[in-house]
Backbone atoms as SQL, in Angstrom:
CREATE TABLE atoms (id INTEGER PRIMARY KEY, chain TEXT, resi INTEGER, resn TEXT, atom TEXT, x REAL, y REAL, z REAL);
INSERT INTO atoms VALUES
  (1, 'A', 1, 'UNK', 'N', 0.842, -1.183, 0.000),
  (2, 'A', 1, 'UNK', 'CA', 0.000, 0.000, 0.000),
  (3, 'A', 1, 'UNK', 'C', 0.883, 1.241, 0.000),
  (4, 'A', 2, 'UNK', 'N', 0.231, 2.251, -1.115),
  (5, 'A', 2, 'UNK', 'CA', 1.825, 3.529, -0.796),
  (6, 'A', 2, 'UNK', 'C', 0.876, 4.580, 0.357),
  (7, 'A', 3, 'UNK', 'N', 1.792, 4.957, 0.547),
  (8, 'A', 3, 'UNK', 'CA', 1.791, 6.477, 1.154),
  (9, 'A', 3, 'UNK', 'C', 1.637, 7.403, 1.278),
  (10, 'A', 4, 'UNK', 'N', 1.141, 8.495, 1.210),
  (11, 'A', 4, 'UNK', 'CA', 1.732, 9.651, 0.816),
  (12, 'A', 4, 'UNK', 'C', 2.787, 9.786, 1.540),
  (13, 'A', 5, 'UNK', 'N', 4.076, 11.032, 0.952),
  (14, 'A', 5, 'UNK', 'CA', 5.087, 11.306, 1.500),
  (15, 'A', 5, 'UNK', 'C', 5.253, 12.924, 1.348),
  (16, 'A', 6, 'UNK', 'N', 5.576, 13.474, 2.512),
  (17, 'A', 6, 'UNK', 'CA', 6.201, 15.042, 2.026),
  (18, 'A', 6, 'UNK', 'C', 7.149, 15.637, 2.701),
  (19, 'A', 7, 'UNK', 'N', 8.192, 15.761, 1.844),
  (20, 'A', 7, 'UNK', 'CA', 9.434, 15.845, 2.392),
  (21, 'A', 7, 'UNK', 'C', 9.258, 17.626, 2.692),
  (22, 'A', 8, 'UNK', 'N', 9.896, 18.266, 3.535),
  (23, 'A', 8, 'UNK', 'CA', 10.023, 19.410, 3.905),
  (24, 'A', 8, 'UNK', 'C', 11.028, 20.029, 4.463),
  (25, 'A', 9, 'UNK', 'N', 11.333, 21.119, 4.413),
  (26, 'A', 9, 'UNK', 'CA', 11.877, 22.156, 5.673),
  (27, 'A', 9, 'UNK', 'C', 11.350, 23.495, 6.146),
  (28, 'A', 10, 'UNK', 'N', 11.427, 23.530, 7.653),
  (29, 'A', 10, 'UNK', 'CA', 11.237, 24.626, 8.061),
  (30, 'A', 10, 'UNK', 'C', 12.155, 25.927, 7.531),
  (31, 'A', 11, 'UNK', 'N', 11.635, 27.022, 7.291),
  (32, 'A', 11, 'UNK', 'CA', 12.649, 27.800, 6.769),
  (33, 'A', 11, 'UNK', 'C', 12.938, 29.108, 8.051),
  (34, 'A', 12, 'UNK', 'N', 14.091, 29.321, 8.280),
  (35, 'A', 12, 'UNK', 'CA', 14.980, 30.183, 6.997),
  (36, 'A', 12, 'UNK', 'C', 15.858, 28.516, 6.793),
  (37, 'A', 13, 'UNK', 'N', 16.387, 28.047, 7.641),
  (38, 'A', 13, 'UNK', 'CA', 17.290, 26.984, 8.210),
  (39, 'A', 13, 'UNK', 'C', 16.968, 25.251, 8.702),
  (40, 'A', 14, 'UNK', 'N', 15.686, 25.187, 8.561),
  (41, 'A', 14, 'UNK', 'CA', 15.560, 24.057, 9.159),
  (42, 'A', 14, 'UNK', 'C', 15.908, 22.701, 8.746),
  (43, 'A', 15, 'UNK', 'N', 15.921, 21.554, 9.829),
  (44, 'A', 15, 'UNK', 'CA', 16.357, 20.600, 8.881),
  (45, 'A', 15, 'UNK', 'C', 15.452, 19.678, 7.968),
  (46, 'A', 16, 'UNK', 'N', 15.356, 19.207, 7.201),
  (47, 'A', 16, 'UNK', 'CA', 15.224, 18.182, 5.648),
  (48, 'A', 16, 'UNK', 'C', 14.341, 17.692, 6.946),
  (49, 'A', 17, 'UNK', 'N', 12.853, 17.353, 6.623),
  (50, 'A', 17, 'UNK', 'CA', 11.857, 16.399, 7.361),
  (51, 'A', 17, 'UNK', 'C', 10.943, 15.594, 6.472),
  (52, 'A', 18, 'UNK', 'N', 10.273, 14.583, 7.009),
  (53, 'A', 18, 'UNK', 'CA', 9.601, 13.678, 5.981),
  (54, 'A', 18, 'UNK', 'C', 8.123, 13.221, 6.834),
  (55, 'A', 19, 'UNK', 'N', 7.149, 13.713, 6.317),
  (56, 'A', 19, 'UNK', 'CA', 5.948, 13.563, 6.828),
  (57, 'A', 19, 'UNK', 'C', 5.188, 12.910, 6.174),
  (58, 'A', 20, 'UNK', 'N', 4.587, 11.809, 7.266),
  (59, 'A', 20, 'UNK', 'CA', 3.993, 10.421, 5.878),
  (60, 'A', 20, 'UNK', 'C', 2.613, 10.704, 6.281),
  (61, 'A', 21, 'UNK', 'N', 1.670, 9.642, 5.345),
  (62, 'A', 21, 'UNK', 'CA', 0.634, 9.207, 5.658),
  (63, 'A', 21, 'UNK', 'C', -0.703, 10.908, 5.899),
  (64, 'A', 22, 'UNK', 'N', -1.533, 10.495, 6.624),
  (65, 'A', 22, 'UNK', 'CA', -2.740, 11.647, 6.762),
  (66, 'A', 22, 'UNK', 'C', -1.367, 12.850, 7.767),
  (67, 'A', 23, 'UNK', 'N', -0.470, 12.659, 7.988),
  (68, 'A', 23, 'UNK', 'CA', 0.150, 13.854, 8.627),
  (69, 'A', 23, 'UNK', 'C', 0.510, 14.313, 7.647),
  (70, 'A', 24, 'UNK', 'N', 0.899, 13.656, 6.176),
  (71, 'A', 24, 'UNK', 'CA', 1.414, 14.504, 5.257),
  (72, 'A', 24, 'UNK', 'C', 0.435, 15.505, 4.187),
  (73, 'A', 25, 'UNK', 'N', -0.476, 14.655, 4.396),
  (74, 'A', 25, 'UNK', 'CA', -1.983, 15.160, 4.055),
  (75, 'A', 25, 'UNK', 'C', -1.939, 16.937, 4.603),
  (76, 'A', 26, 'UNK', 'N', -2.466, 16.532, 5.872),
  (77, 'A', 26, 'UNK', 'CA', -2.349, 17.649, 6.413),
  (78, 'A', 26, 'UNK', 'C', -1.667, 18.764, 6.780),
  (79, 'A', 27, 'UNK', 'N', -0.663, 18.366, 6.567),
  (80, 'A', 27, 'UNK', 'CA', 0.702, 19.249, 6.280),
  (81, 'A', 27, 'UNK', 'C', 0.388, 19.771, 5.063),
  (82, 'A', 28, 'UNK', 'N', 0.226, 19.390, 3.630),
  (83, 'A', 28, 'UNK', 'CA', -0.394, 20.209, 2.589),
  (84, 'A', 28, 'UNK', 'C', -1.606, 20.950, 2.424),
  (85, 'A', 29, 'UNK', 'N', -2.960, 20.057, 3.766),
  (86, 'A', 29, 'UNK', 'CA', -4.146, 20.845, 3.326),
  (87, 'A', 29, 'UNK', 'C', -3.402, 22.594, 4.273),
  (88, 'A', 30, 'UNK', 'N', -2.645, 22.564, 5.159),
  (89, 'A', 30, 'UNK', 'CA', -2.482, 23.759, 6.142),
  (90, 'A', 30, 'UNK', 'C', -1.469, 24.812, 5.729),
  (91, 'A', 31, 'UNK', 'N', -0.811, 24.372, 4.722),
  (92, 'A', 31, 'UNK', 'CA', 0.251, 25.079, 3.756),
  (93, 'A', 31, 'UNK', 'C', -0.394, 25.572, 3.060),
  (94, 'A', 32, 'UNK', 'N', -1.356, 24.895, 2.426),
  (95, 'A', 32, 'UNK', 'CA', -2.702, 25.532, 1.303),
  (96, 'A', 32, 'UNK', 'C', -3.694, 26.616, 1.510),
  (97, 'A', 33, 'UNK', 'N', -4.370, 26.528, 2.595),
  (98, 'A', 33, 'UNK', 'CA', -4.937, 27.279, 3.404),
  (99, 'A', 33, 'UNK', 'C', -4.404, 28.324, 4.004),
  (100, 'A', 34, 'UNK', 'N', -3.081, 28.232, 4.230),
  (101, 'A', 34, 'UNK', 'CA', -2.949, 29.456, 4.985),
  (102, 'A', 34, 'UNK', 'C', -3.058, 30.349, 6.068),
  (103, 'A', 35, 'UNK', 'N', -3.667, 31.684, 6.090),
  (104, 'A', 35, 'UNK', 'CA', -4.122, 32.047, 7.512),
  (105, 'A', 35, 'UNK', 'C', -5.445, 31.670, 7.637),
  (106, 'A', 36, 'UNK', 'N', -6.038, 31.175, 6.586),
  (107, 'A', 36, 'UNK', 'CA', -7.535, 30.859, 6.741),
  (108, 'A', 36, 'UNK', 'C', -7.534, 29.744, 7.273),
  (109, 'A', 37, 'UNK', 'N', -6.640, 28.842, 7.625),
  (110, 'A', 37, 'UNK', 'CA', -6.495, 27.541, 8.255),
  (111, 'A', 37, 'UNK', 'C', -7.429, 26.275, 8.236),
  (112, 'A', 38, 'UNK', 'N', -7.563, 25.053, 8.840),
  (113, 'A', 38, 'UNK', 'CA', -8.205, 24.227, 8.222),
  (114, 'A', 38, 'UNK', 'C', -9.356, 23.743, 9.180),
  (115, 'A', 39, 'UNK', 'N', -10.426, 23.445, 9.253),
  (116, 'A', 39, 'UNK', 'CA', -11.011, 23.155, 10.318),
  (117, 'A', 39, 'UNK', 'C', -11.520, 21.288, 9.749),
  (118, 'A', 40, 'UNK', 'N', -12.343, 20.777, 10.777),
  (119, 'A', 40, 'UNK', 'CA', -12.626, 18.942, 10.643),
  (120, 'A', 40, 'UNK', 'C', -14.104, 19.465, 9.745),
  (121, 'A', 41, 'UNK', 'N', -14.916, 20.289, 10.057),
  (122, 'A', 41, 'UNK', 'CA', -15.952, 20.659, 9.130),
  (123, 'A', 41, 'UNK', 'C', -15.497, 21.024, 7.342),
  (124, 'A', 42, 'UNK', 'N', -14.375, 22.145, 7.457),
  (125, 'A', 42, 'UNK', 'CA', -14.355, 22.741, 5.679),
  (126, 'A', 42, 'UNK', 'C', -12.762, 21.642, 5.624),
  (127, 'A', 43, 'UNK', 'N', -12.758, 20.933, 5.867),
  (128, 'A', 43, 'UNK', 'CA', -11.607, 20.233, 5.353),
  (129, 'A', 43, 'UNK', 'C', -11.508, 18.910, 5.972),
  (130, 'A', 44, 'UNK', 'N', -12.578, 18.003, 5.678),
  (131, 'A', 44, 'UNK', 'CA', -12.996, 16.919, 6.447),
  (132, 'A', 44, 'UNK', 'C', -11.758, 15.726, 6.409),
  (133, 'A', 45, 'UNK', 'N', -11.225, 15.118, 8.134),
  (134, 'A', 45, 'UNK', 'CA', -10.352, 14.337, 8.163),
  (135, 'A', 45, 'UNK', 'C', -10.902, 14.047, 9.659),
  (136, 'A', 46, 'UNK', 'N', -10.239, 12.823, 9.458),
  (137, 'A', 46, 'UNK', 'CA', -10.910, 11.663, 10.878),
  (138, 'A', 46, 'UNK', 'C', -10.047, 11.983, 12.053),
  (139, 'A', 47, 'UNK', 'N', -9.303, 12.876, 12.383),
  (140, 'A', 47, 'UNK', 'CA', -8.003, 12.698, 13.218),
  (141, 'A', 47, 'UNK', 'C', -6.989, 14.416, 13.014),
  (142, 'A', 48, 'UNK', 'N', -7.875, 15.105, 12.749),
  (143, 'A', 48, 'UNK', 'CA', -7.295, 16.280, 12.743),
  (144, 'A', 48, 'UNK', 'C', -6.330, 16.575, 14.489),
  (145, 'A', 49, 'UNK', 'N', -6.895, 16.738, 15.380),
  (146, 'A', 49, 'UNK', 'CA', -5.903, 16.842, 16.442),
  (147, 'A', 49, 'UNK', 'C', -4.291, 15.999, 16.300),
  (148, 'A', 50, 'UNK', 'N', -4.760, 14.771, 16.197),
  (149, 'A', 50, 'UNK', 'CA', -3.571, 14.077, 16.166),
  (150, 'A', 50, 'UNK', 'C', -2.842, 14.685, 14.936),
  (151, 'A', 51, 'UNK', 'N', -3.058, 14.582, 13.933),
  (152, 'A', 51, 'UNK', 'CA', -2.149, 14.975, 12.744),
  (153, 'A', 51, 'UNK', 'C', -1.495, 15.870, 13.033),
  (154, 'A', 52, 'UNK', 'N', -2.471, 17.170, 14.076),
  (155, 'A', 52, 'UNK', 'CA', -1.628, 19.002, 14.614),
  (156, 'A', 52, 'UNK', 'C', -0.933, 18.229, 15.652),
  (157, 'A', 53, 'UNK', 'N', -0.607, 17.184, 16.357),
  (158, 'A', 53, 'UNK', 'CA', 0.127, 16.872, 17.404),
  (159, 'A', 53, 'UNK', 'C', 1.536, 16.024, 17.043),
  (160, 'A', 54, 'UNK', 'N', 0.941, 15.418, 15.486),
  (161, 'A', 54, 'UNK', 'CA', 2.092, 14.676, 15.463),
  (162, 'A', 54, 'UNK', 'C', 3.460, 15.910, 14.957),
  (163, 'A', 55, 'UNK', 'N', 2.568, 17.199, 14.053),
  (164, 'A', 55, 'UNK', 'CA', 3.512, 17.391, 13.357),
  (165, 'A', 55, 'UNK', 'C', 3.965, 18.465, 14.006),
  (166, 'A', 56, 'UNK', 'N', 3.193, 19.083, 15.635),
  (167, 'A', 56, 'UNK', 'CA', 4.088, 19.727, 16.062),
  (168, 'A', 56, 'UNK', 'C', 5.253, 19.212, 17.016),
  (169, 'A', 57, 'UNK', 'N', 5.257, 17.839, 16.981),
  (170, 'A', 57, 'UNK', 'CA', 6.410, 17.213, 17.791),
  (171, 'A', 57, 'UNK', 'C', 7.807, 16.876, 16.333),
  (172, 'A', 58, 'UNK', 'N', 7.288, 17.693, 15.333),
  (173, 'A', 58, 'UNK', 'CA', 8.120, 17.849, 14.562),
  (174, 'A', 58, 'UNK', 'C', 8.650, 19.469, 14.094),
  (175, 'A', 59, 'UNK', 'N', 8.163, 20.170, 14.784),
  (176, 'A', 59, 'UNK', 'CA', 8.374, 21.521, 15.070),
  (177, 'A', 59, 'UNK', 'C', 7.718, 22.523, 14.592),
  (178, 'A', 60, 'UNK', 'N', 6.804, 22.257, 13.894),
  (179, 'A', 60, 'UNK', 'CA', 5.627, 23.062, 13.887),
  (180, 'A', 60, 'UNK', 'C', 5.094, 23.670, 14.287),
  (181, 'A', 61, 'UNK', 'N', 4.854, 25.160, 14.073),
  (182, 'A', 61, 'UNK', 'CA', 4.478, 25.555, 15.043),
  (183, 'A', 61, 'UNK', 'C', 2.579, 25.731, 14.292),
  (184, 'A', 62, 'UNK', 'N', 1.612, 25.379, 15.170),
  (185, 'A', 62, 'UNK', 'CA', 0.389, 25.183, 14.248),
  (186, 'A', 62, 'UNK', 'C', -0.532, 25.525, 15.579),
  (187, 'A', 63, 'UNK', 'N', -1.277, 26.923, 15.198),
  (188, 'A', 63, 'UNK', 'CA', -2.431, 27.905, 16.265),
  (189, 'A', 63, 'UNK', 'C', -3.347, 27.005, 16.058),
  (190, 'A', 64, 'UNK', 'N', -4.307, 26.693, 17.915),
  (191, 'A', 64, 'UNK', 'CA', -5.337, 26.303, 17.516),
  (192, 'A', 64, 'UNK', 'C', -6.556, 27.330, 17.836),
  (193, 'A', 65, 'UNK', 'N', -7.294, 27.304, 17.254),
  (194, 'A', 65, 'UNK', 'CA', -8.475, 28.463, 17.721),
  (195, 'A', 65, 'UNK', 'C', -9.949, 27.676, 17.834),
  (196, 'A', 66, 'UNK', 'N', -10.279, 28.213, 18.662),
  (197, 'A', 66, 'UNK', 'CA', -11.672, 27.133, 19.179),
  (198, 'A', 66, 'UNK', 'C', -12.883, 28.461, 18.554),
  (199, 'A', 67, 'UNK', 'N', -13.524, 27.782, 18.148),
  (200, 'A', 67, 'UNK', 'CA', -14.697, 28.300, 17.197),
  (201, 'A', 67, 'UNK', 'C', -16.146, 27.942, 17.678),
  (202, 'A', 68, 'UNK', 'N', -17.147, 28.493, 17.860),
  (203, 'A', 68, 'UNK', 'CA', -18.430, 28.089, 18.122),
  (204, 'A', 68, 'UNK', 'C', -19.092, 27.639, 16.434),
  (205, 'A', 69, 'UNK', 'N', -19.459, 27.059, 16.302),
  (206, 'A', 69, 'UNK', 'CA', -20.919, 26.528, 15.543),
  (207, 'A', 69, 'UNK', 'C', -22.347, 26.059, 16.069),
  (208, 'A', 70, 'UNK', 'N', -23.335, 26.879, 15.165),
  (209, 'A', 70, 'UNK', 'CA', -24.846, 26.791, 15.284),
  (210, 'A', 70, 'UNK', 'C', -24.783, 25.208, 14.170),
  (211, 'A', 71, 'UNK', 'N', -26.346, 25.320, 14.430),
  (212, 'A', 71, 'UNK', 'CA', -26.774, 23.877, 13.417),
  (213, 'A', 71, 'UNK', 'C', -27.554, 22.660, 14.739),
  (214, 'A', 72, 'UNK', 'N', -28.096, 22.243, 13.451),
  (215, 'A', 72, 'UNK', 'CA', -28.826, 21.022, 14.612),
  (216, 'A', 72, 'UNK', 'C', -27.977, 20.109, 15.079),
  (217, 'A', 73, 'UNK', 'N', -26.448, 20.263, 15.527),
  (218, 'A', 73, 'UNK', 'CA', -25.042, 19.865, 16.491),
  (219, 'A', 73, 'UNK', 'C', -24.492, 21.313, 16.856),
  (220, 'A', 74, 'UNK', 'N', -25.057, 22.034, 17.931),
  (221, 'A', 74, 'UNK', 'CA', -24.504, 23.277, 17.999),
  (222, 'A', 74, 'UNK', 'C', -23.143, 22.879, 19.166),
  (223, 'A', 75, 'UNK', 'N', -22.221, 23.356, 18.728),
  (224, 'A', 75, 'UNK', 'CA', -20.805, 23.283, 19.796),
  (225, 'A', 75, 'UNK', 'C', -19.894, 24.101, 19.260),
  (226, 'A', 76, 'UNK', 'N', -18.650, 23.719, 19.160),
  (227, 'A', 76, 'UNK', 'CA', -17.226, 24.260, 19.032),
  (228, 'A', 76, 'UNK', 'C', -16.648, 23.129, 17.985),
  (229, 'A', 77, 'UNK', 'N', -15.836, 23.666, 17.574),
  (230, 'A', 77, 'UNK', 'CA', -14.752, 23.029, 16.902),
  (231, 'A', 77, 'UNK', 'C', -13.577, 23.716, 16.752),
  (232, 'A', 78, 'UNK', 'N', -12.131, 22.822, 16.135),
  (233, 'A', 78, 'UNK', 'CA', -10.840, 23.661, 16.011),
  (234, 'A', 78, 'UNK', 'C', -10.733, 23.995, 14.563),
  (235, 'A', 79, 'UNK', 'N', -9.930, 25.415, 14.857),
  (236, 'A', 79, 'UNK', 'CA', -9.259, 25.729, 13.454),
  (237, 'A', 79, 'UNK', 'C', -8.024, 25.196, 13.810),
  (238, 'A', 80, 'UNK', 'N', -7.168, 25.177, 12.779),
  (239, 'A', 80, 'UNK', 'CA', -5.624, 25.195, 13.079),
  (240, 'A', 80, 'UNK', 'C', -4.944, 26.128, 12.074),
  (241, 'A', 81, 'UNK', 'N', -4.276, 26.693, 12.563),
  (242, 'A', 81, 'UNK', 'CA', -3.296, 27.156, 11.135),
  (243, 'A', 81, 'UNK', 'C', -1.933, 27.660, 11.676),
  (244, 'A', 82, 'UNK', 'N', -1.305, 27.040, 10.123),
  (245, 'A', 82, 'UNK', 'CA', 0.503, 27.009, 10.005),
  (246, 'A', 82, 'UNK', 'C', 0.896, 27.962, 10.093),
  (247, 'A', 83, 'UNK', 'N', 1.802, 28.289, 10.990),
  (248, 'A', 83, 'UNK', 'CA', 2.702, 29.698, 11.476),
  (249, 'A', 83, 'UNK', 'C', 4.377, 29.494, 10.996),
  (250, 'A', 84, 'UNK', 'N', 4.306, 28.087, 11.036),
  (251, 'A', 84, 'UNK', 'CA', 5.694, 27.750, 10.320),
  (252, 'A', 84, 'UNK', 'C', 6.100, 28.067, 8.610),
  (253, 'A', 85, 'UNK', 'N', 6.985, 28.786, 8.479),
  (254, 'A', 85, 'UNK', 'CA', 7.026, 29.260, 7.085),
  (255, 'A', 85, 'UNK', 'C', 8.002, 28.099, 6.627),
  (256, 'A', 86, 'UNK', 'N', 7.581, 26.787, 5.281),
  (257, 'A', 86, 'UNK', 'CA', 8.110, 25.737, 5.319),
  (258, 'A', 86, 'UNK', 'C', 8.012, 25.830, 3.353),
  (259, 'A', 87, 'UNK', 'N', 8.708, 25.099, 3.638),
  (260, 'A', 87, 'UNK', 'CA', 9.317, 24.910, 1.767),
  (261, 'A', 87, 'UNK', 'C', 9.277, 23.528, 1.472),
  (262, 'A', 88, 'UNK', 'N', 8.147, 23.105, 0.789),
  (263, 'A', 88, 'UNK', 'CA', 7.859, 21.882, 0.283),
  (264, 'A', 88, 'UNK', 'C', 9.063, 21.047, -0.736),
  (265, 'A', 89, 'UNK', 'N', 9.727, 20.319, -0.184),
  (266, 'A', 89, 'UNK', 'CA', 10.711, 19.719, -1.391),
  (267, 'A', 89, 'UNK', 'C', 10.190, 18.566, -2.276),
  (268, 'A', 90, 'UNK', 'N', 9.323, 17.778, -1.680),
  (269, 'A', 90, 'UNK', 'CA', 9.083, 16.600, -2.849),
  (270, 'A', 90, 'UNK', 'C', 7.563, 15.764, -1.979),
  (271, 'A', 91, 'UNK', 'N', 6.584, 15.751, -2.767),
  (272, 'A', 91, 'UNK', 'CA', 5.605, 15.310, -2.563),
  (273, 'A', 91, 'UNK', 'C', 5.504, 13.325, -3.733),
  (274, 'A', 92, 'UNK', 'N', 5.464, 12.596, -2.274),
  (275, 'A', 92, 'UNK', 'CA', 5.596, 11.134, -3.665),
  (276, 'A', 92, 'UNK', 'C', 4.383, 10.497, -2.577),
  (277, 'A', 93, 'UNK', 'N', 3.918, 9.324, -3.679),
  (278, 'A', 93, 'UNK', 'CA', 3.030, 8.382, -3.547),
  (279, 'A', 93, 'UNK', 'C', 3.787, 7.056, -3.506);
């Protein structure tokens, strides 16, 4: 079964990193997004916390912001978004 893979660095200096699987996922949907960042509603994934946990034990630095939502499930949910300025080197399957 492949992978996804996404190789990276933190910039100005950081070192060469390799983020597999739905962390690498998410590492591209939050690079993509931007300051508008990604939430489990507009960017649906089973495991969003974990993915922001794995990849800030890889130095990431990734805001979470707690959000209210209405709807017939009224609560909260997270945004997240990438503060780390990172330079994508090679995206493989």
């Amino acid at each position: 079964m492949k992978r996804l893979s996404v190789t990276f660095r933190i910039e100005p200096d950081g070192a060469v990193q390799i983020a597999k699987g739905r962390d690498a996922w998410a590492l591209l949907e939050l690079e993509r997004e931007g300051e508008r960042g990604c939430t489990p509603i507009t960017t649906p994934g089973p495991r969003w916390s974990a993915y922001v946990f794995n990849l800030r034990g890889m130095g990431l630095i990734i805001e979470t912001i707690h959000e209210s939502h209405e709807g017939p499930f009224p609560g909260t949910h997270a945004r997240y978004v990438l503060h780390s300025p990172i330079s994508i080197l090679e995206e493989a399957l």
